[in-house]
N, C-alpha and C positions, 0 to 999 in steps of 0.2 A: 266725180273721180275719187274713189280709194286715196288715201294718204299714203304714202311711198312710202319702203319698209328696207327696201337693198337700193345700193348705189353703185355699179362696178364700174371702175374709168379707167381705160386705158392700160387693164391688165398684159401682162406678161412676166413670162417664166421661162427659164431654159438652166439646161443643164452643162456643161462644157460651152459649146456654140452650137450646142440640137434645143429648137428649142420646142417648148412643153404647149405653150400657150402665146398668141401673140395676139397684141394689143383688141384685148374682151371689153367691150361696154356693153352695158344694160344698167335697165329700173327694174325691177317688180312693184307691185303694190300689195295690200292690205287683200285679203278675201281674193287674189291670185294663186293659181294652182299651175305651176311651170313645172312642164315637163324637159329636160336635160338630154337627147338624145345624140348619138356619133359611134363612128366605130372603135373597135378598139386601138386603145392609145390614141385619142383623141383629144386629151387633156381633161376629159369631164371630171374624173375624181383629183385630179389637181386645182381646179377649181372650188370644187368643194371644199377641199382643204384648208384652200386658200382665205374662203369667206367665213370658215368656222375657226381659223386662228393656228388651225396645224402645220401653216406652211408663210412663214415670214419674207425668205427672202427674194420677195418678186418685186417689181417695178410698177407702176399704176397705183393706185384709190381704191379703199373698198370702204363702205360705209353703210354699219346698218343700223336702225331707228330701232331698238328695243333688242329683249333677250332671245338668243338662239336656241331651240331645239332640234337638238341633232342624232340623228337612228345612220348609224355607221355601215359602211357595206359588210355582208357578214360578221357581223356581232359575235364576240366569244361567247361560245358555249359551252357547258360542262355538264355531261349527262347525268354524271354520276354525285354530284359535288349536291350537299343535301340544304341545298336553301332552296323556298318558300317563294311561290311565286308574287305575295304579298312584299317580301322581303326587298324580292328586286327590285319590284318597281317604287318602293319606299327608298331604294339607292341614289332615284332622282329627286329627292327631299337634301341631299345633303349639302346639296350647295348653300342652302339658307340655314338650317338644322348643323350643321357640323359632324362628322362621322363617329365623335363619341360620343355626342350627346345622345341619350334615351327620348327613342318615340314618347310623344305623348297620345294622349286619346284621340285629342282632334288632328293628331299627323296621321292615324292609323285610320281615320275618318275618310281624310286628305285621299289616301292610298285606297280604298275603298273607294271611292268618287273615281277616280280616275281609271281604276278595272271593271267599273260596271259604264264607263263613259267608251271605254275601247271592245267592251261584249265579251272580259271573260271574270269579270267578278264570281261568276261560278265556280272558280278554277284558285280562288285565293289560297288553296289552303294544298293546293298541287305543287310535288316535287318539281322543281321549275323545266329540271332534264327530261319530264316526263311528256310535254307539250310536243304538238304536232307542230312543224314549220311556221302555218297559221299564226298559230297559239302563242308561240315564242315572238314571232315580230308584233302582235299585238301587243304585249309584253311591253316591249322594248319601245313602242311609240309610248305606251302608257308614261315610262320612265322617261323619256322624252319631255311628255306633256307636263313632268312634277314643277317646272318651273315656271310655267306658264307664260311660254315662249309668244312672242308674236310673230318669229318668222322660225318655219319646221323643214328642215333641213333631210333629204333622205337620199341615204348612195343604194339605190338599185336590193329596196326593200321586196321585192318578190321573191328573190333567193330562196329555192327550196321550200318556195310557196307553191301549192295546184294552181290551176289554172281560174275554175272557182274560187278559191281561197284570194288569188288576186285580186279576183271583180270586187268582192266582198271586202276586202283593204282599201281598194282603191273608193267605192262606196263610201264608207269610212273618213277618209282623208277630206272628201270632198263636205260631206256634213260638218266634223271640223274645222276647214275652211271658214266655212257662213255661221256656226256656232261662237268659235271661239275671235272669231274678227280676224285669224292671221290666212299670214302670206305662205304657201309651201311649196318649194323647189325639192324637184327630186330627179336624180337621175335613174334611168330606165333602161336596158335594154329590151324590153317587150314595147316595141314601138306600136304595134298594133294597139293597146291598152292605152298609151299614154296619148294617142290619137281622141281616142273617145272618154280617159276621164280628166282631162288637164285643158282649161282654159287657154294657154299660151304653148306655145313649143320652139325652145332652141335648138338647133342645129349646130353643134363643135364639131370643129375636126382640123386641134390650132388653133383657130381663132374663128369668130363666132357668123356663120353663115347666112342664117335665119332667125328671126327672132318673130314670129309673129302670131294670130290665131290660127287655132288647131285647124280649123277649117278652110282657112285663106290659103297656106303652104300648098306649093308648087311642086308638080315632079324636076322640075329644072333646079329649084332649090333644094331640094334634097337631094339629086346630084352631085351639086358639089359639093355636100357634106359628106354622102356615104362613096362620092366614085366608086367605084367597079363592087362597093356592096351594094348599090341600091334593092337589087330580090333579096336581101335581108327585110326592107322596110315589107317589100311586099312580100313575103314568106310570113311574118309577122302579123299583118292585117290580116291577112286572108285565115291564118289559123282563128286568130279572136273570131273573125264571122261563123267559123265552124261550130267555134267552140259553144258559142250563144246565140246561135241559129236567127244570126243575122241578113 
């Protein structure tokens, strides 16, 4: 067994008397890949919030065993704005480095290592607006990965990604996983994808439904996560099979 890397107890969250989230528990482990799935207003990016530190005032335990790397849902972008796609992903250097301090050799090394470890070192020296959807969340895990997270954190990283470009992310993540030893949660709405590249999958909607392998999950369990959206899950799968002539 993997060494436990998240600990959620007894989560909850609301807002007035509506509430966001009710009482969440889970583990994940070390070299797990959980997929985050529910409909919307589920609570999933409240939860995320929650465990990366944006969101204080909830009731329950959250405890996690080493640094977080975390790729935000829709990341700002600025097409126009003239940095260096070296640059940005050196922005995830600054937690240790400091934001005035001057790069050294072996940081610009660092930064270097970690765009040819995500597949666009090609691309270092590209206007960062200039990137394709792809391009850009590769990017942004790259910047992620500068602290060398053991548990990698992602709110619904396909965003204005193709369809290929997914597989090939998702690809990706999973190599990472068993590369670098961590843990990574992500929420997804392409449930079809997070079927076929995520070891574990939970079910939100409130409070936590399912929690088990991708392959084990029931239509009765997914039920009562998505009620009356279940043909979202299956609208979902069935495209992925299209799409990869499954």
């Amino acid at each position: 067994m993997e060494s436990r890397i998240l600990r959620v107890e007894n989560l909850s969250y609301k807002i007035g008397s509506h509430w966001i989230l009710r009482n969440v528990s889970f583990n994940m482990f070390r070299r797990e890949f959980v997929g985050i799935i529910g409909p919307n207003g589920a609570g999933k990016t409240t939860l995320i919030k929650a465990i990366v530190g944006d969101l204080n005032d909830y009731s329950g335990k959250i405890s996690v065993s080493g640094k977080i790397g975390y790729l935000s849902q829709n990341p700002e972008r600025q097409r126009d704005f003239p940095i260096r796609v070296r640059e940005v992903a050196g922005m995830g250097l600054y937690g240790e480095r400091g934001i005035l301090k001057s790069f050294r050799k072996s940081d610009w090394r660092r930064v270097e290592e970690l765009l040819e470890t995500v597949g666009i070192l090609d691309l270092k020296d590209r206007k960062a607006g200039t990137l394709s959807g792809g391009e850009y969340q590769r990017l942004m895990l790259a910047r992620a990965l500068a602290s060398n997270p053991e548990l990698l954190i992602l709110d619904e990283p396909e965003a204005g990604v193709d369809e290929m470009g997914k597989a090939s992310f998702y690809r990706l993540l999973d190599s990472l996983k068993n590369e670098k030893n961590m843990g990574i949660l992500m929420v997804s709405h392409d449930i079809g994808m997070v079927f076929e590249a995520c070891d574990t999958v939970m079910c939100i909607n409130k409070t936590l439904h399912c929690h088990t392998a991708a392959d084990r999950i029931t239509p009765e369990e997914l039920q009562l996560a998505f009620s009356g959206d279940l043909d979202l899950f299956i609208r979902s799968r069935d495209h992925f099979e299209r799409e990869h002539n499954i």
